[in-house]
N, C-alpha and C positions, 0 to 999 in steps of 0.2 A: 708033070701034072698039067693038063689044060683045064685053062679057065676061063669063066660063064660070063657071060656079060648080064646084069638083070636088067630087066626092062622099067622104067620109071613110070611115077603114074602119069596118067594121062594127062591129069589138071597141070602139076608141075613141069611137065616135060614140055606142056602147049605153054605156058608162061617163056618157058626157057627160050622155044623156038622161037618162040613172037619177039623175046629180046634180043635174041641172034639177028633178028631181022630189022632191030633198031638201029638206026646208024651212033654212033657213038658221041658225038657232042651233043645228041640228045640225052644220054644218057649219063654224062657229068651235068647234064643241064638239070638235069630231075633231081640227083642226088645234090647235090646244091641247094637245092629248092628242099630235100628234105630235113638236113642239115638246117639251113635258116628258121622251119618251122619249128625244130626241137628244141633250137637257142630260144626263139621267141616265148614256147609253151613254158622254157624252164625262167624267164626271167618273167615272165609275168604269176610264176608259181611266188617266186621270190617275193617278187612284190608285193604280193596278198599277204606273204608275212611279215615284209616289214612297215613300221608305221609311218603317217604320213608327216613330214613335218611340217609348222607354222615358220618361215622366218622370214627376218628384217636384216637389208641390208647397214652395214657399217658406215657411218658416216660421218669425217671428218672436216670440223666447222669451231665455230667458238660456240660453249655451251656459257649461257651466263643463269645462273641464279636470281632470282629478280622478288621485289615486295612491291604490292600494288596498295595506291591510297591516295586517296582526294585532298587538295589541299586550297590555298586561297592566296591566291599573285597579292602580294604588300608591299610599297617601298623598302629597301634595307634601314634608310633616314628618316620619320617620320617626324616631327615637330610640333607639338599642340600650343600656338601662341596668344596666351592669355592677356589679364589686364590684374594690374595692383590694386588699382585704385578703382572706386564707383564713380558712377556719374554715367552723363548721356552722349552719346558717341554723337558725334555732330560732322565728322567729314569721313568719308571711304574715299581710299583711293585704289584698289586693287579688286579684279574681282575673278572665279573659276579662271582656273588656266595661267593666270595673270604670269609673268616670268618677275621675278626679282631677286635683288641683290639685297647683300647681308649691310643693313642700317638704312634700308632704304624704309621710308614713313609707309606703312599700311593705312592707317586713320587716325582717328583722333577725340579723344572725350573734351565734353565741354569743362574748360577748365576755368570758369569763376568763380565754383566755390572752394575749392582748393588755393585760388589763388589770394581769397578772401582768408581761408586759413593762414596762408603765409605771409599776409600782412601783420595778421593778431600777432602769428608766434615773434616777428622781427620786433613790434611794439614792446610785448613783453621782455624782449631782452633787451632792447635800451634800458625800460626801467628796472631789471636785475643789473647792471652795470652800475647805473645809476646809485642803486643800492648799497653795490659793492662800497662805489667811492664812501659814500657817508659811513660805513661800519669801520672801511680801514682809516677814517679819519675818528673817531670812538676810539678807536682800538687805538690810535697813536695819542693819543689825550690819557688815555687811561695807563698807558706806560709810562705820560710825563709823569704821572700822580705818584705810581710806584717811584719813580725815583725822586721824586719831592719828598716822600716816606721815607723813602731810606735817608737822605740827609738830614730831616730835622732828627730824626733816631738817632743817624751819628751824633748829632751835636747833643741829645738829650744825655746819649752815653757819657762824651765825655764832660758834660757839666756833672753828671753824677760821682766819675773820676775824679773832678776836683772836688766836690763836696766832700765826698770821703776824705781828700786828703785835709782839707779845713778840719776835720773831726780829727784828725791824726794831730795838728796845730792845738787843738784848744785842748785838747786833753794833755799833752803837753807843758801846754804852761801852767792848766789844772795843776796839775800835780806838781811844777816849781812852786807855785801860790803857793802850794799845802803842804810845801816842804817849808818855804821863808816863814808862814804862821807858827808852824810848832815851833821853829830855833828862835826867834823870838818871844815866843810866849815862854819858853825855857829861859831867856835872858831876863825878859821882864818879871819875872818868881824870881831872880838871882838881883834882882834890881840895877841890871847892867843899861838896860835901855826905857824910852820913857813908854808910859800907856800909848799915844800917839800911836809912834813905831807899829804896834801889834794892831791897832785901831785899823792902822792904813792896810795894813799884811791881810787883816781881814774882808777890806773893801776888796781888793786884788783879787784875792782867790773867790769871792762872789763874783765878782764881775768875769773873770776865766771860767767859772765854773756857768752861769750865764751864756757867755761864747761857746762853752763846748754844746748845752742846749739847742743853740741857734742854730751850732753846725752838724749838728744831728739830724734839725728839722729842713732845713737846707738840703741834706742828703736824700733825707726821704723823698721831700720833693722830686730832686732829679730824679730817681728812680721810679717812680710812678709814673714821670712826665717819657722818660725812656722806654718804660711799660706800653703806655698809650701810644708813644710813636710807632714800633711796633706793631703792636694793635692796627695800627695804621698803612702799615706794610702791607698787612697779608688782607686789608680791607681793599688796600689798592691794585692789590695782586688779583683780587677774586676779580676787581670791576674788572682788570685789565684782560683777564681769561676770560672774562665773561662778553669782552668786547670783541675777542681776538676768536672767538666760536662764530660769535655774531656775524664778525667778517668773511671767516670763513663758509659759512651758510650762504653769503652770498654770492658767493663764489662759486659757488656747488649750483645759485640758483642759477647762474650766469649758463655755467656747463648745461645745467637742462635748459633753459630757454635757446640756448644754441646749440641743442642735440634737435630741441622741436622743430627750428628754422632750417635745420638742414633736411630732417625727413618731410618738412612743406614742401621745401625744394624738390628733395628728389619726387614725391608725387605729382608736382608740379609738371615736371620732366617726364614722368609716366602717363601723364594725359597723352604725350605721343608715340603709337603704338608704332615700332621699327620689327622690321623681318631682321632675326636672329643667325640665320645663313643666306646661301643662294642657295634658290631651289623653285619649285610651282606650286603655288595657291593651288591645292586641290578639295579643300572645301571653306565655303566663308558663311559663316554661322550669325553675324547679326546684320542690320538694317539700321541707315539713319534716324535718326530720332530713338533708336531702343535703348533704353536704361539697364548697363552691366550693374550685376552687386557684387564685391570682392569683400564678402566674408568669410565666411568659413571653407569655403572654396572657389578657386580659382576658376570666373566663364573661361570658356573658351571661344576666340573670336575667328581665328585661322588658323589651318590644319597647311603647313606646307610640306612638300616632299622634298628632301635634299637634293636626290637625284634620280629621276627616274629612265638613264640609262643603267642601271642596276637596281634591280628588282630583288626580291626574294619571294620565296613562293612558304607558304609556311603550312606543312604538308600533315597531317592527322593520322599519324602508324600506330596500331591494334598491338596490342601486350605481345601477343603468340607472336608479333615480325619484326619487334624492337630490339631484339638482343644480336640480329646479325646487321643492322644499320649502323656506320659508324661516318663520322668525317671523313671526305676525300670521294665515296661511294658517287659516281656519275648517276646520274636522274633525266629520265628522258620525260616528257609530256607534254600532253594537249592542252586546248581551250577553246569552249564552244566556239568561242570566234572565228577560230582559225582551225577546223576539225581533220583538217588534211596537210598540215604543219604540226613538227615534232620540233617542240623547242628543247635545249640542253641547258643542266647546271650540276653545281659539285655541292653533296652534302656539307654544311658548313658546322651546324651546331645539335647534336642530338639533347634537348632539352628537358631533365630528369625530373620536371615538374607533369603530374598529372595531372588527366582532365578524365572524371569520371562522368559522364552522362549515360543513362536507363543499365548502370553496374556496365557499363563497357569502360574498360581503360583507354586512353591514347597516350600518345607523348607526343611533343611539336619536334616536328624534325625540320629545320630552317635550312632552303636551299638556294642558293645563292646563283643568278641568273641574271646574265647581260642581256642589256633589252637596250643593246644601241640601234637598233631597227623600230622599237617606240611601239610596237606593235601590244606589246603587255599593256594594260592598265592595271591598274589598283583594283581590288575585290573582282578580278576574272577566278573565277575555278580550276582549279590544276586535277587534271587526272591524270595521275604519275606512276612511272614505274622504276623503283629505286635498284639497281643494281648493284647486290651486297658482294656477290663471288662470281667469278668469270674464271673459262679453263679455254684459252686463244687455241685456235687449230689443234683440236682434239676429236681422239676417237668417240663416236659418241655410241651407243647401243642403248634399245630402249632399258628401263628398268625392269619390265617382265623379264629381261634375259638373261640374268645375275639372279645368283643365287648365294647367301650368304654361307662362309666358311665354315662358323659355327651355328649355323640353325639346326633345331631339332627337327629331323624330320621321319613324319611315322612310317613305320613298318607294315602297317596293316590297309588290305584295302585296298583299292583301285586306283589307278591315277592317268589323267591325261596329260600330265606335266613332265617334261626329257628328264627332271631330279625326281619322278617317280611321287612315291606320297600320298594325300590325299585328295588333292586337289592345286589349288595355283599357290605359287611361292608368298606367304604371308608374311614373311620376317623382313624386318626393315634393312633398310640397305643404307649403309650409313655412310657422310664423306671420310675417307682415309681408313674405310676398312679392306681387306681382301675377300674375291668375290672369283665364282667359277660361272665361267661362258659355255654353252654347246656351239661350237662350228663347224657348218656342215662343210667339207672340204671332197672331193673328188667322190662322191660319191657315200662316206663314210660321216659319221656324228664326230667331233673329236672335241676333248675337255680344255679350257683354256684358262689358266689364272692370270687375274687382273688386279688391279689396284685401282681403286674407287676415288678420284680425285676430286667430285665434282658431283652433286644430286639434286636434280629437279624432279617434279612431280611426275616427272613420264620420262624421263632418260637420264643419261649416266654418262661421265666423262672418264673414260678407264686407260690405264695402264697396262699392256703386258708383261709378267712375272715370269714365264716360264720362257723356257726354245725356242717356243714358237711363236712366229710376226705375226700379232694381229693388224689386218691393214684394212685401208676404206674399201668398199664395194662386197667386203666379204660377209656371208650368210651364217646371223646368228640366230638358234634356235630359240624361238619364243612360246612355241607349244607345240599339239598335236590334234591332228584332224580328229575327232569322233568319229567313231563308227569304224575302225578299222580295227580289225582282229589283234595286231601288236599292239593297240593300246590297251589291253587287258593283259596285264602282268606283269613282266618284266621289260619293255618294248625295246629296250634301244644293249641291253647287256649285250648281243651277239657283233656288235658293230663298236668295241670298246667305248661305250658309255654309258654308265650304271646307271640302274633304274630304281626302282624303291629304295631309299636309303642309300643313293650312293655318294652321300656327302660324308656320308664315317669312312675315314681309311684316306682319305684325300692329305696327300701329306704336306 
């Protein structure tokens, strides 16, 4: 079978011929050129779909946490030296600035009438001594008495011992008499003896009987006279306690009058006002000739500083930034003085007494600060910033870039944010929780979990948890451009990083 050749059209066939007649590196040169055009139309197709991102480089540094607050440069030492005593200051010898040592004479009150006191009180106690002698010489008189008492007592007792025994005596021979009367008056009824006999026997036993009288009255005596002596005793007893008080009173008065002489003394001694440490007069509160009064409260004449190569700055922190202030916390700050100098010190005392002024709380936070440069004064202004937490050579990422683990995040609704939602990340970002990063890496969004080490008001000290390095210089998502067509919906799901709600499911 023979076969037809058909003829082409004429458009196509004049195309063909004209390429025939193209030399051929022109013609890899075209196709080349249309190749690049088709890459370029399909990567800027792409790009209209996806969204644009916001981000912030990674950057590793120290993050410190910090609380700001005004305070007031004070000595650590301060000293307010008063005066005991009243009267009129009559010598200064120190004055602002002044340097001195501990016992060195400040001034001096006039001291003549103090010393006119301590004449009186020394008067007074001669004649309380005075005193004494004459009551303990009372007092020893009135002991002779008691025992002059007691002896005539003894002797009155035993005259009374013997009286009794006289009544023992005569009643004795009593009753011989009145035995010899009856046996004779028996004899003389028998007429053995003569009337006589019985006459005499009768004188006898009168006269015995007489004696036992006597010696009864005798008795009595002594014992009334032994009564009274007695009586005598406890009359000599009372003078001798009553002398022996007496002495003791003055004795007692002795003690006060030489309690009074020593406290003239020491006021005495007080009229010279001495510095109490080494340190500097930094303020002096009276003038020769002025009248101190030391009653109910103590003037004050000179205010010295112990030392004011150590300063303390005593710094006024607000309720909301006191509970992360502790001792140890380094403190940096200024002072109009010096507005371009940052002086250094260590929290030393967080002080748990308040100061309420217009319902605002503070607490004195006392920081402790070498000022061997002299440059501090007393009552400068400290505007300070106390450094509660610090995270040394750490990754830092702002806090728009962290999204927390557990936040609820809505479903519904638009979002320009890479966690999708309704708008920017609300949920607090707390230190030591877990938190998800977007990192744009080669081109792609990719999800990173971190651990939160560290939170200031605008960035974040993080950890990475998962595979992969987070490292400095690299781009974390912090939002999305407006206006760009993948910000309506789901923006970033085609490039493995969920969009609305894609904190559920995060494991």
């Amino acid at each position: 079978m023979a076969t037809q050749s058909l003829p082409l059209p004429a458009g196509i066939g004049g195309i063909i011929r004209a390429a025939a007649r193209v030399p051929r590196p022109m013609l890899i040169a075209f196709a080349a050129l249309v190749v690049a055009i088709a890459v370029a139309l399909t990567l800027v197709a792409r790009a209209r779909t996806l969204p644009r991102t916001i981000t912030t480089p990674v950057l590793q540094q120290t993050l410190a946490q910090s609380v700001t607050a005004s305070g007031t440069v004070n000595p650590q030492n301060s000293i307010s030296v008063g005066t005991q005593v009243s009267g009129t200051i009559s010598d200064i010898y120190v004055d602002y600035n002044s340097k001195v040592r501990k016992g060195q004479v400040l001034a001096r009150i006039d001291p003549s009438t103090i010393q006119a006191q301590l004449s009186q009180a020394q008067a007074n106690y001669a004649q309380a001594q005075a005193q004494v002698a004459v009551a303990n010489a009372n007092a020893s008189g009135a002991g002779s008495g008691v025992n002059v008492a007691q002896a005539n007592a003894a002797a009155q007792n035993a005259a009374a011992v013997a009286a009794q025994a006289n009544i023992a005596k005569a009643q004795s021979a009593l009753t011989l008499a009145q035995q010899q009367l009856q046996r004779d008056q028996t004899l003389f009824a028998q007429g053995y003896i003569a009337q006589a006999t019985v006459q005499i026997d009768q004188s006898s036993a009168a006269q015995d009987e007489a004696a036992l009288a006597q010696a009864q009255a005798a008795y009595a005596q002594a014992r009334a006279q032994a009564v009274a002596s007695s009586a005598s005793i406890g009359e000599s007893g009372s003078s001798a306690q009553a002398q022996a008080a007496q002495a003791q009173a003055a004795r007692a008065a002795v003690q006060a009058a030489a309690a009074t002489v020593q406290q003239d003394s020491v006021n005495l001694r007080n009229t010279v006002i001495t510095s109490p440490v080494d340190g500097t007069v930094v303020a002096r509160d009276v003038n020769v000739g002025q009248t101190v009064a030391a009653s109910l409260q103590t003037p004050t004449l000179f205010t010295i500083a112990e030392n004011l190569a150590k300063m303390e700055v005593d710094i006024n922190v607000g309720e909301p930034d006191i509970g992360g202030v502790k001792p140890g916390d380094p403190v940096r700050f200024t002072v109009l003085a010096y507005p371009n100098q940052v002086f250094t010190g260590t929290v030393h005392q967080v002080r748990i007494n308040p100061q309420t002024v217009n319902n605002v709380v503070t607490y004195d936070v006392v920081v402790y600060v070498n000022n061997a440069s002299g440059k501090l004064l007393p009552g400068m202004t400290a505007n300070a910033t106390i450094v509660v937490a610090s995270a040394p050579k750490a990754l830092v990422v702002p806090v728009s870039a962290l999204h927390p683990m557990q936040a609820a995040v809505a479903t519904t609704g638009t979002s320009n944010a890479p966690w999708g939602g309704s708008g920017a990340n609300t949920a607090p970002i707390a230190t030591g929780s877990d938190a998800i990063l977007l990192v744009q890496r080669n081109g792609t969004v990719q999800r990173e979990r971190v651990h939160v080490g560290l939170v200031t008001s605008t960035q974040a000290a993080v950890t990475p948890l998962g595979r992969g390095a987070l490292s400095a210089g690299e781009a974390v998502v912090t939002g999305f451009a407006s206006g760009t067509r993948a910000s309506q919906g789901n923006p970033l799901a085609a490039h493995g990083a969920p969009g609305r709600g894609f904190a559920r499911g995060i494991p």
